[in-house]
N, C-alpha and C positions, 0 to 999 in steps of 0.2 A: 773350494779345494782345487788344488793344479792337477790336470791331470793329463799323461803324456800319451799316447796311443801310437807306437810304431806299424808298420806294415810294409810290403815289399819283397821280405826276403824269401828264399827258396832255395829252392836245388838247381843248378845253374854247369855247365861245362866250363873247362876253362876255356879263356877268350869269349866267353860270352859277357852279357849287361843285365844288371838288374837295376830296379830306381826305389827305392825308400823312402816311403815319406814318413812322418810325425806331424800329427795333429794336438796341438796345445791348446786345452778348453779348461775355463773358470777363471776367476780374475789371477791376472798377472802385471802389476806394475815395472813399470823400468827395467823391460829387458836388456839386461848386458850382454848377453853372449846366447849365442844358439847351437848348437854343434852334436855331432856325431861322436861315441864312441864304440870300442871292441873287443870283445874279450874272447881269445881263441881256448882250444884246450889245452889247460896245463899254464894258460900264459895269464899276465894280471889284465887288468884294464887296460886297456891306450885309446889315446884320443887319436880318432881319425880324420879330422876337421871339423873347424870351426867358425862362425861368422860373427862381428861383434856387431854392436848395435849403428853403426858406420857403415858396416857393410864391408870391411877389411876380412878377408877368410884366411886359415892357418890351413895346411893340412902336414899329415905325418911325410914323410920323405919317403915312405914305401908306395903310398898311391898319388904323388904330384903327377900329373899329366893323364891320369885315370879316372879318380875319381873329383865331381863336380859338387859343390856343396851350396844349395841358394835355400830361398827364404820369400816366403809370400806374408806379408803383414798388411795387407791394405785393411783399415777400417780392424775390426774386432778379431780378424782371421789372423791363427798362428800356426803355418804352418811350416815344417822344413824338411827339406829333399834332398836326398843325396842321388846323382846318378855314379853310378859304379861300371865302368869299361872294360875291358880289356881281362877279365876276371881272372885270377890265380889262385892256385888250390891253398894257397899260404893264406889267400884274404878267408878262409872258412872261420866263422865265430858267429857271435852272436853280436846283433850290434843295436844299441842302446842310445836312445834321442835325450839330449839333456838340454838344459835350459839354466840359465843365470839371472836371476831378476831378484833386484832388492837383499841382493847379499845371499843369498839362498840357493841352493843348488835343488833340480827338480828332476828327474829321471822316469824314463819309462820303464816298461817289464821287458822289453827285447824283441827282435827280430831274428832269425837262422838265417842268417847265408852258410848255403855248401858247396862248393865249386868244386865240380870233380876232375881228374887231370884224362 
């Protein structure tokens, strides 16, 4: 069974940095994609970047030049990080590690960022 495990987030000021990781343990074939999402209050999901199995990353247009999105796969380890910069009270949500392998979408339970102004 896949199972995701976020960590990282917190209470933070704005212009401050927080780093999020995701640990991805139990068999996973043919990762396609690895990425970050976010869901504030009131607001739906959005994808806050993404890495594909290339190594090509996406991110949203509100955090280009902010936030950094990599990927550690050596050998069995799956794990993926987000660093988050220059923080704004707008980035506050909750933010959820996903995962694409084999056609299937896999998710974690979340992380809290709150960034106070």
């Amino acid at each position: 069974q896949v199972q995701l495990v976020e960590s990282g987030g917190g209470l933070v000021q704005a212009g401050g940095s927080l780093r999020l990781s995701c640990v991805a343990s139990g068999t996973i074939f043919s990762i396609e994609a690895m990425g970050w999402y976010r869901q504030g209050p009131g607001n739906q999901r959005e994808l806050v970047a993404n890495i594909n199995s290339g190594g090509r990353t996406n991110y949203h247009d509100s955090v280009k030049g902010r936030f950094t999105i990599s990927r550690d796969t050596y050998r069995s380890t799956r794990r993926l990080y987000l660093q988050m910069n220059s923080l704004k009270p707008e980035d506050t949500a909750e933010y959820y590690c996903n995962v694409v392998a084999s056609g299937a979408n896999y998710w974690g339970k979340g992380t809290l960022v709150t960034v106070s102004s």
